[in-house]
C-alpha positions as CSV (number, residue, x, y, z in Angstrom):
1,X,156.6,58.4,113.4
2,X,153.7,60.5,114.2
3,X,151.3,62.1,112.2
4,X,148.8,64.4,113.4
5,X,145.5,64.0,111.4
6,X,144.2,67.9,110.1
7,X,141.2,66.4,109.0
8,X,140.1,65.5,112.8
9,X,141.1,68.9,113.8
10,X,139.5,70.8,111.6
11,X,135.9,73.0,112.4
12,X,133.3,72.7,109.3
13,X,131.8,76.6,109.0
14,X,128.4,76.9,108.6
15,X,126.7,80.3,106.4
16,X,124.9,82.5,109.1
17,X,121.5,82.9,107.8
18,X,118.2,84.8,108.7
19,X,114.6,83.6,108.1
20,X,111.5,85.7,108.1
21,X,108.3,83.2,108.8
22,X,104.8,84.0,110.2
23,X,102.8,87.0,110.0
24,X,102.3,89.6,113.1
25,X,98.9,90.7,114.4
26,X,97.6,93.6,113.0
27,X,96.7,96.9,114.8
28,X,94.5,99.7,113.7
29,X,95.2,101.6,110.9
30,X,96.5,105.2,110.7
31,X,94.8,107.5,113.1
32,X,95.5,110.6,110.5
33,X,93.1,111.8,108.2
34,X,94.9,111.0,105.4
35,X,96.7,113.6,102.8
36,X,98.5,112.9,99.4
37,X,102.4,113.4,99.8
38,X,103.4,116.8,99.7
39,X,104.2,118.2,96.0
40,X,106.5,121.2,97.7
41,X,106.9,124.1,100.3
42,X,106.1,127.7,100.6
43,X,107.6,130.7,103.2
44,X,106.8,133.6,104.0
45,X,107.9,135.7,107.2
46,X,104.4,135.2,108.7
47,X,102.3,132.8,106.5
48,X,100.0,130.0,107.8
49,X,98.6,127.5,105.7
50,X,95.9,124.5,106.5
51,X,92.6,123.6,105.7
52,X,88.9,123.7,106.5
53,X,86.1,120.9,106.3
54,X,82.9,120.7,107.4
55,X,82.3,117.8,109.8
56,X,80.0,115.0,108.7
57,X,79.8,113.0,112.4
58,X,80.9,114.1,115.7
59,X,84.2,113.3,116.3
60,X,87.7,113.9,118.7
61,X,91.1,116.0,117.5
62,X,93.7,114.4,119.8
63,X,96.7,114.7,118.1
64,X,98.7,117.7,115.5
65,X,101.8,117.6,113.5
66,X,102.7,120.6,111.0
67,X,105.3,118.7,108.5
68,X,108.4,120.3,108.7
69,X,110.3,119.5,105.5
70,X,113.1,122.3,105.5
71,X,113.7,121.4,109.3
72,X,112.9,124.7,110.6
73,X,112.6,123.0,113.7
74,X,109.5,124.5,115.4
75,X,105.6,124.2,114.7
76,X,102.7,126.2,115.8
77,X,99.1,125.7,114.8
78,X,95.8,127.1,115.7
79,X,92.1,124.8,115.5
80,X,89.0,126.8,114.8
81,X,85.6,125.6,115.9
82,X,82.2,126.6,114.4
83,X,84.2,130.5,113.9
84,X,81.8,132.9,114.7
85,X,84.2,135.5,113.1
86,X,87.0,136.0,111.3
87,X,89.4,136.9,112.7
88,X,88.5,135.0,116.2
89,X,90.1,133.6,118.8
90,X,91.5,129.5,117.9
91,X,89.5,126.8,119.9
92,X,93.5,125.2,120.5
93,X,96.5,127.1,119.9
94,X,99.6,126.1,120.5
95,X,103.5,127.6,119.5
96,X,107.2,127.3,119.4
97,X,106.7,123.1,119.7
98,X,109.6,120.7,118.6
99,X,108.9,120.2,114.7
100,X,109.2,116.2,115.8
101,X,106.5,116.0,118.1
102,X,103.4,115.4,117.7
103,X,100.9,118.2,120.0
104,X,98.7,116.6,122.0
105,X,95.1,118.1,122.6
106,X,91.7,117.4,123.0
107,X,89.6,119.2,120.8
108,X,85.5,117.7,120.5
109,X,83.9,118.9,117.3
110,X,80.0,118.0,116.3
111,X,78.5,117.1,113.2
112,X,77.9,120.0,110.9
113,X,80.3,122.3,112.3
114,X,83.1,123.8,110.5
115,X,86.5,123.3,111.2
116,X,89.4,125.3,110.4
117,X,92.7,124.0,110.9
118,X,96.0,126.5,110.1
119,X,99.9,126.1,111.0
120,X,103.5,126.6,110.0
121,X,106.9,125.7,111.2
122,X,109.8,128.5,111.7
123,X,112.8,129.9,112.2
124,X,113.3,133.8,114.0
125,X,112.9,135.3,110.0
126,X,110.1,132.7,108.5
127,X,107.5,130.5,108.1
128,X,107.3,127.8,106.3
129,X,104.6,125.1,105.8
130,X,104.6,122.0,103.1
131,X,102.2,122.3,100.6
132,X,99.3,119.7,99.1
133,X,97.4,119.8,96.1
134,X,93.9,121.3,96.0
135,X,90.4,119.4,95.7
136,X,91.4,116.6,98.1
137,X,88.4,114.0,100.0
138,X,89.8,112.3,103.1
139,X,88.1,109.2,104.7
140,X,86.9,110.9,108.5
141,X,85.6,108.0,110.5
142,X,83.9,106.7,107.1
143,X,83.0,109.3,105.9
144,X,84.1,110.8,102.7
145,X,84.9,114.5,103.7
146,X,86.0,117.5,101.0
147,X,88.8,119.7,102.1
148,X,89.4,123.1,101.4
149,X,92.1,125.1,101.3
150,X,93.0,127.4,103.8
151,X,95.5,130.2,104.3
152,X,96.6,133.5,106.6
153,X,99.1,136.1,105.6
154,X,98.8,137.6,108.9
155,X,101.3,137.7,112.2
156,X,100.1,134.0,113.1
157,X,102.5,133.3,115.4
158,X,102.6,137.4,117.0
159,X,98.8,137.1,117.5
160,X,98.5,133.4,118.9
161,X,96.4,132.8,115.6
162,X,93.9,135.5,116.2
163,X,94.2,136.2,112.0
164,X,92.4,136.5,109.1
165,X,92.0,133.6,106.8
166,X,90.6,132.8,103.5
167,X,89.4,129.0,102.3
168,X,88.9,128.0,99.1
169,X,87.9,124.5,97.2
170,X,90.6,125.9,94.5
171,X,93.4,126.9,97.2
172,X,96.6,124.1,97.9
173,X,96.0,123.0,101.5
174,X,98.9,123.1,104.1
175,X,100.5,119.7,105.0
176,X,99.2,118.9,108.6
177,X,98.8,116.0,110.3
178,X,95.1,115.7,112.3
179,X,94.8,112.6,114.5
180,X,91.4,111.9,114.9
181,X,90.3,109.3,118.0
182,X,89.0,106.4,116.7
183,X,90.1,106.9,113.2
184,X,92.4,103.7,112.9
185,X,89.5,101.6,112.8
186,X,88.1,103.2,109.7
187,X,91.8,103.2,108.0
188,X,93.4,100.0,106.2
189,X,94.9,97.9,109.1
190,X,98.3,98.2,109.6
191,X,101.2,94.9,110.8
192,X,104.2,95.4,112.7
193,X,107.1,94.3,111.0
194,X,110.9,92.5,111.9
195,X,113.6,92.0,109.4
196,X,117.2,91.0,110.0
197,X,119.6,93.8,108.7
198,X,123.0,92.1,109.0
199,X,123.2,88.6,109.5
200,X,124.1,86.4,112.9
201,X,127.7,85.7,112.3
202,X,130.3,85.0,115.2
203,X,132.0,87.6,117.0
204,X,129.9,90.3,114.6
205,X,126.3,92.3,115.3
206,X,123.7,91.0,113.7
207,X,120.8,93.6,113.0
208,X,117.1,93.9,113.2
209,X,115.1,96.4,111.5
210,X,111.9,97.3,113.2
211,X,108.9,98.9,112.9
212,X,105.7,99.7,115.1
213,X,103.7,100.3,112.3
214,X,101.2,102.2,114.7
215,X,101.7,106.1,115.9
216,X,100.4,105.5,119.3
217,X,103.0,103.3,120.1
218,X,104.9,103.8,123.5
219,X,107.5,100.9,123.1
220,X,108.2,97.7,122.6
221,X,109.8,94.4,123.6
222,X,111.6,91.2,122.1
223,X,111.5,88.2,122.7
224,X,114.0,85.9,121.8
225,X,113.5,81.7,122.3
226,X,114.8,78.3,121.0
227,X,112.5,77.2,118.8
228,X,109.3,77.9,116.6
229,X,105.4,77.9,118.2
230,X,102.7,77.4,116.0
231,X,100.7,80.9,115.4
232,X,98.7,81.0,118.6
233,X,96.7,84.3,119.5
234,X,97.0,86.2,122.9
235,X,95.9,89.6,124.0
236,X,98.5,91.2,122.9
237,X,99.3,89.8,119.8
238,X,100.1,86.9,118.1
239,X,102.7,84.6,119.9
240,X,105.2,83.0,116.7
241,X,108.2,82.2,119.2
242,X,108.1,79.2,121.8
243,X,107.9,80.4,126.1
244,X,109.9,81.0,128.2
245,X,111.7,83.0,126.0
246,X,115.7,82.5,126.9
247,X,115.8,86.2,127.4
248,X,114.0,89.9,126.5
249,X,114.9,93.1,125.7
250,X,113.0,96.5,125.6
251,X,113.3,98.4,122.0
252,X,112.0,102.0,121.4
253,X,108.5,103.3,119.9
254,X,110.2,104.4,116.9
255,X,111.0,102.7,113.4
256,X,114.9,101.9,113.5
257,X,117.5,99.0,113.0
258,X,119.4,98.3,116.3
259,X,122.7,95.8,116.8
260,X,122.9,92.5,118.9
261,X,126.5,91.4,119.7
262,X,127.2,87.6,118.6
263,X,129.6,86.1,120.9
264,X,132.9,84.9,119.3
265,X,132.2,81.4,121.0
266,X,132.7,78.9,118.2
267,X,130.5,76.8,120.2
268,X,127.8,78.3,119.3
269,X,128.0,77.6,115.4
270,X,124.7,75.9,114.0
271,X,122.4,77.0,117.1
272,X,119.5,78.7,116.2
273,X,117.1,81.0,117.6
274,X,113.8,82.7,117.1
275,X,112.8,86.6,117.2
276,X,109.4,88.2,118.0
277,X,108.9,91.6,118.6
278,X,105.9,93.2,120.4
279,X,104.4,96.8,120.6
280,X,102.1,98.4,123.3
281,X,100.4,101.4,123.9
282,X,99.1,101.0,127.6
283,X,96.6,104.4,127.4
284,X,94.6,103.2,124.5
285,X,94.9,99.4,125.3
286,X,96.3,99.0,121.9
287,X,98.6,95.7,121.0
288,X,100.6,94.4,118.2
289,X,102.9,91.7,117.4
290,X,105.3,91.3,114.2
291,X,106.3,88.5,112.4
292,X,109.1,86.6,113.4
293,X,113.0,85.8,112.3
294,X,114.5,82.5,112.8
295,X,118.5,83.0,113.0
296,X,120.7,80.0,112.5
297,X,124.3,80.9,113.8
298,X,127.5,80.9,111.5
299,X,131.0,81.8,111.4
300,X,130.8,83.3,108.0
């Protein structure tokens, strides 16, 4: 009689699992000066709310983001330079931007001139503009720098931010984002970081969550290899994740988790491979690299 043997048919199954291992290479820190979390919001049909400092070094704006937290969906803001008057015509002025972008400009300030900064998001019948806690210091390129409040109940947006203003060391300051060139190097360094979301199991998509860790950051790419490299430094970051890598994929400049299909190939159960992502910014020559994530495949 013949007996067919289950035990020489049958396919051991091996736990999917996900290790984290290395650290990336750090890029500069935060190009922002620097504000406390917002402690609310304010509206009014024409309100604009910022701040004003005195500048302590010459120095570049080169970036703007008014914080939109009721997702009115449009920003406008207005830079003043050494005012000669107020009201005056803004140094930059720009309106009716996408609340998710940041503004681009160019705007070169010199030491001991005062800057006033003023903005709100809106809607056709508002304004609305996040609000931060008087008496604040920011670190500008080093320097410790006091803040004052500034605010506008005039037609900001009807008169392109030719309004009157009033600051004040005891007024709440307006939550806006001021990207200052250079400024990363005088912030805390930041790293780029990978984590698995869901893990590499057969015939499933396993998911990394990402993040650039730098605002500059154009895009990205991922690497994915056989094996392990020792922690070896190139120009654009350090390399955790052995060459040629088996295959590459671009990934956006954003933070986000995104999927990669695992084939239902029961071949592949206990193969492993290694993760590395890294981030560029061409235009500023700025590099970074993240840690990196060793997958061992499984069926469960």
């Amino acid at each position: 009689m013949f007996v067919m043997s289950t035990a020489s048919t049958s396919i051991a199954q091996v736990n999917a699992t996900a290790t984290e291992y290395g650290v990336g290479s750090p890029v500069p820190g935060d190009r922002r000066l620097v504000l406390p979390a917002s402690i609310g919001t304010i509206t009014n049909r024409i309100l604009a709310k910022g701040f004003c400092l005195q500048a302590p070094v010459d120095f570049v704006i080169d970036g703007l983001h008014v914080a939109d937290p009721l997702r009115d969906g449009y920003q406008s803001v207005a830079v003043y330079v050494a005012p000669s008057a107020n009201p005056v015509s803004p140094t930059f002025f720009a309106a009716g931007i996408n609340s998710t972008n940041t503004i681009a400009c160019n705007i070169t300030v010199k030491k001991g001139q005062v800057v006033v900064i003023l903005g709100c998001c809106s809607t056709p019948s508002r304004s609305s503009v996040g609000r931060v806690a008087a008496h604040q210091t920011v670190n500008l390129l080093g320097y410790a720098v006091n803040l004052q409040g500034a605010s506008s109940n005039d037609d900001f947006i009807g008169k392109l931010g030719v309004v009157s203003y009033v600051c004040s060391n005891n007024d709440e300051l307006g939550d806006i984002e001021v990207l200052v060139r250079d400024q990363g190097r005088h912030n805390a360094p930041t790293y780029p970081t990978l984590v698995t979301g869901s893990r590499p199991i057969l015939g499933t998509n396993a998911t990394l969550d990402v993040d650039p860790a730098f605002d500059s950051c154009q895009g990205g790419i991922v690497l994915v290899s056989s094996s392990r490299y020792p922690q070896t430094r190139t120009p654009y970051g350090d390399l955790l994740v052995a060459l040629p890598a088996l295959t590459s994929f671009l990934i956006a400049k954003s933070p986000g988790s995104f999927p990669i299909s695992i084939p239902s190939d029961h071949r592949l159960v206990g193969a492993r491979i290694t993760l590395q992502a890294f981030y560029f910014d061409v235009l500023s020559l700025t590099f970074g690299s993240t840690n990196a994530t060793e997958w061992l495949l499984g069926d469960r």
